[in-house]
N, C-alpha and C positions, 0 to 999 in steps of 0.2 A: 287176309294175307298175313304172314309171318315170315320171319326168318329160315327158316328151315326148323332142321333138328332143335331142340331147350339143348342150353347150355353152349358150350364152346365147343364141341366136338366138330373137328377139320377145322378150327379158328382159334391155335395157338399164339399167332400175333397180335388178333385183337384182346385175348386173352389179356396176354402182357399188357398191353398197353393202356389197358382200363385198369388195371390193377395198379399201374404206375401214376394215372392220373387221379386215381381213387386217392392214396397214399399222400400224394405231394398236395393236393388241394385241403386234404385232412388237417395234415402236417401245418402249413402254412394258414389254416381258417383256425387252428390250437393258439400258432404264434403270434395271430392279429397284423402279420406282411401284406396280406394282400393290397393295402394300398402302396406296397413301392413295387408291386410286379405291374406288365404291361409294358406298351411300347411309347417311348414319347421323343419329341425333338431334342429333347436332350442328352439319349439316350444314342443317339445317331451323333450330335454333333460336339459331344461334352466327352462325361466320362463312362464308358461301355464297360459291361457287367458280363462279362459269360455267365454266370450262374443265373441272373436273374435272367436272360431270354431261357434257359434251360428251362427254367420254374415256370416262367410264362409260356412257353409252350402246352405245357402240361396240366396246369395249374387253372382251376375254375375259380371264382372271385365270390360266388355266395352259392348256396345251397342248393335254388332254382335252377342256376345255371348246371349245378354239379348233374342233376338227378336227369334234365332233359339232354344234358351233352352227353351223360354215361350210357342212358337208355338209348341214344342216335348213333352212337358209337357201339352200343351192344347190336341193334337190328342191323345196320353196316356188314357185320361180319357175313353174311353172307356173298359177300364179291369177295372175300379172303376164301370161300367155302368154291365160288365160279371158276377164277382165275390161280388159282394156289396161292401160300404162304408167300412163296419167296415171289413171284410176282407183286404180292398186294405188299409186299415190304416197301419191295422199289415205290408204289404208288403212295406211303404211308408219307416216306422222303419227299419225292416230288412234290406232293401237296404242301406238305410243312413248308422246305425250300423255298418254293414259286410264290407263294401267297407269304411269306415272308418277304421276300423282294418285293412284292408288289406293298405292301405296306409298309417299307420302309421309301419310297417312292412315294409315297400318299402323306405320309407325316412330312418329309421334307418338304414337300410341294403346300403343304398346310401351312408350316412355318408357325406352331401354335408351342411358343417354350412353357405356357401356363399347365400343361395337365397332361396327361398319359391318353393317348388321342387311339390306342388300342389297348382292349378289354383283355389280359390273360384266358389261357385257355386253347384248347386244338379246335380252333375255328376252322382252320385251313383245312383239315384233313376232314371233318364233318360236311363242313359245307363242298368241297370239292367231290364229297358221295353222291351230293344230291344231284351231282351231272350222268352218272352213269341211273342213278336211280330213278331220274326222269325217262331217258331214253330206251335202258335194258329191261328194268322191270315191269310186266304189263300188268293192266287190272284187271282183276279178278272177276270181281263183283261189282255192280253199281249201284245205286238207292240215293232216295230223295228221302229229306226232313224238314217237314213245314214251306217246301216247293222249291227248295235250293237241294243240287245233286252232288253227290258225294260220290267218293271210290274206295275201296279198300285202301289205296295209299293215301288218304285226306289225314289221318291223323298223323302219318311220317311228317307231310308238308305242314300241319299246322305247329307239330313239335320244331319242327325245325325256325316255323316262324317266332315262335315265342323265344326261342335262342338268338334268334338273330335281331330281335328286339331287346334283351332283356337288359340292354345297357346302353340303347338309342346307338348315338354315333361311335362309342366305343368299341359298341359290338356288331355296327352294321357294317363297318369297314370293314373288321378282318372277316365278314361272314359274305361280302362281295369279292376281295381275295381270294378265298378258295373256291368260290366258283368258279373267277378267269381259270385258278390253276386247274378244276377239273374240265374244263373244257380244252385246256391245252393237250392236258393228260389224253384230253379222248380222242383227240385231233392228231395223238401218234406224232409230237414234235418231236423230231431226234431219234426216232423210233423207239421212242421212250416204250410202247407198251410189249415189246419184244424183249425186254431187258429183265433179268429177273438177278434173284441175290443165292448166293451157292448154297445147295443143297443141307449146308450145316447150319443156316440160319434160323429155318424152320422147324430142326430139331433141338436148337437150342432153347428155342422161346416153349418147347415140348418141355426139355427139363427141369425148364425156371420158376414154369407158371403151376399154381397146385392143382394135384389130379383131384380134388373133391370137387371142382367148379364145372360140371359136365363133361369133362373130357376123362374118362375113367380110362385107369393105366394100361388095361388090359388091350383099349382099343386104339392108345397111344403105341403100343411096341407092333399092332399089328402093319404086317404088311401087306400094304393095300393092291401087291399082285395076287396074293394067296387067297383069291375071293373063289367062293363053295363055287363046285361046279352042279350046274343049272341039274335041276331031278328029272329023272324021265317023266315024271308026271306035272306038266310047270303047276306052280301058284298064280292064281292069276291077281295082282295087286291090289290094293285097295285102293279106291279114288280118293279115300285121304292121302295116303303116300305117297299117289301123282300128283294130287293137288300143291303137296309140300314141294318137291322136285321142281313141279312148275313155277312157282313161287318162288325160286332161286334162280330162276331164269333159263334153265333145260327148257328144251320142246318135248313138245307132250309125247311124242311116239318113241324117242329114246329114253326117258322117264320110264315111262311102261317097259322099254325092252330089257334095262338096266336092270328094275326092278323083278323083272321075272328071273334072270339072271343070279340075282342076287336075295332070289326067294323071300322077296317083299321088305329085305333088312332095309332101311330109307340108308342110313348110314353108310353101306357096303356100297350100294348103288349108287351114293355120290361120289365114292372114292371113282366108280368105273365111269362115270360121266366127266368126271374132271379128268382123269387118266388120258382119256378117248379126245380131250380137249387140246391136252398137252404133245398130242404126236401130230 
């Protein structure tokens, strides 16, 4: 199983956002800050820092963390590839938001002024994937090693367990946070999932982020109604190409129609999959 297409191509905001978290955790692991980021009771009931929950949002705290949170956050991007940019934006918000409220409710109720009682980092927004990624994404393949069974998603869940370990109670709380938040997410409170961010959002994070990271410019300006018209002779797709498609969560028979359509390009065929989603 994988993400779809290599690279970031239709996944401009997770683009940005790994490139943001890349940077600020570099920046700050250079400075030697990481121990005043995180969340603590002091922090709630003392004196508040807008910049450092910014930082702490953002911001991994060692190296381990950085590589399994960027790599969780790279295969992710395929629910920005299902739902669009500007939806997975609003989702991007919510999780951060929601599981921040929930952990500022956890520290207080803790009442521990000694230590930073959460681990910096986009906990929220990681662990809040693995609600849709439990339910939406199916498995592929299955197999056993040494009499215990496995799935194609065993190594998502095991990455993500090692994150959610990597700092015991630091980082088990904000990584139970964004789970409530994606289960709220998925539970359509508010009609939250109807809600999307205006159409310049996702062209923006197009102009911000660099075109050498797989999303090549060429396929950035295009527009994704001007897909080839189908040949009188069709292609008939390759079960790699459906297999990818499926692995994004399409059903297998509109994968293949898309695909035929779209003369086997995987790329074109998810703009018309996601298209077809959006009406």
């Amino acid at each position: 199983m994988n993400g779809g297409p290599s690279g970031f191509i239709n996944a401009p905001v997770t683009r940005a956002f790994i490139i943001a978290s890349a940077l600020f955790s570099i920046f700050l692991g250079i400075q030697g800050r990481f121990n005043t980021l995180g969340l603590s009771y002091q922090d709630i009931f003392g004196k508040f820092h807008i910049w450092k929950l910014i930082m702490s949002i953002f911001s991994f705290s060692s190296t381990p963390e950085l590589m399994f949170g960027l790599y969780l956050l790279y295969y992710f991007r395929l629910f920005e590839r299902q739902i669009g940019s500007n939806k997975y934006s609003v989702f991007i918000v919510f999780s951060i938001l929601i599981s921040l409220l929930f952990e500022v409710v956890a520290v207080a109720l803790l009442r521990d002024p000694t230590t930073n009682l959460v681990t910096p980092g986009p906990y929220g927004l990681i662990f809040a994937s693995f609600v849709p990624f439990f339910f939406d994404i199916p498995v592929s393949t299955r197999f056993r090693v040494f009499g215990f069974h496995f799935s194609d998603k065993s190594f998502i869940y095991l990455a993500g367990l090692q994150l959610l370990l990597s700092s015991w109670r630091r980082s088990i709380l904000p990584g139970m946070c964004g789970i409530l938040a994606g289960a709220l997410y998925r539970l359509n409170v508010f009609c939250i999932r109807k809600a999307k961010f205006p159409e310049f959002i996702s062209s923006f994070f197009s102009r911000i982020s660099l075109p050498s990271m797989g999303s090549p410019r060429a396929a950035s300006r295009r527009n994704v109604r001007n897909y080839p018209a189908p040949m009188q002779a069709a292609v008939e797709p390759t079960e790699d190409s459906i297999t990818t498609l499926v692995s994004m969560g399409f059903d297998r028979n509109s994968a293949r129609q898309a695909l035929v359509q779209a003369r086997n390009d995987v790329n074109v065929a998810t703009n018309i999959l996601l298209e077809a989603q959006s009406h």
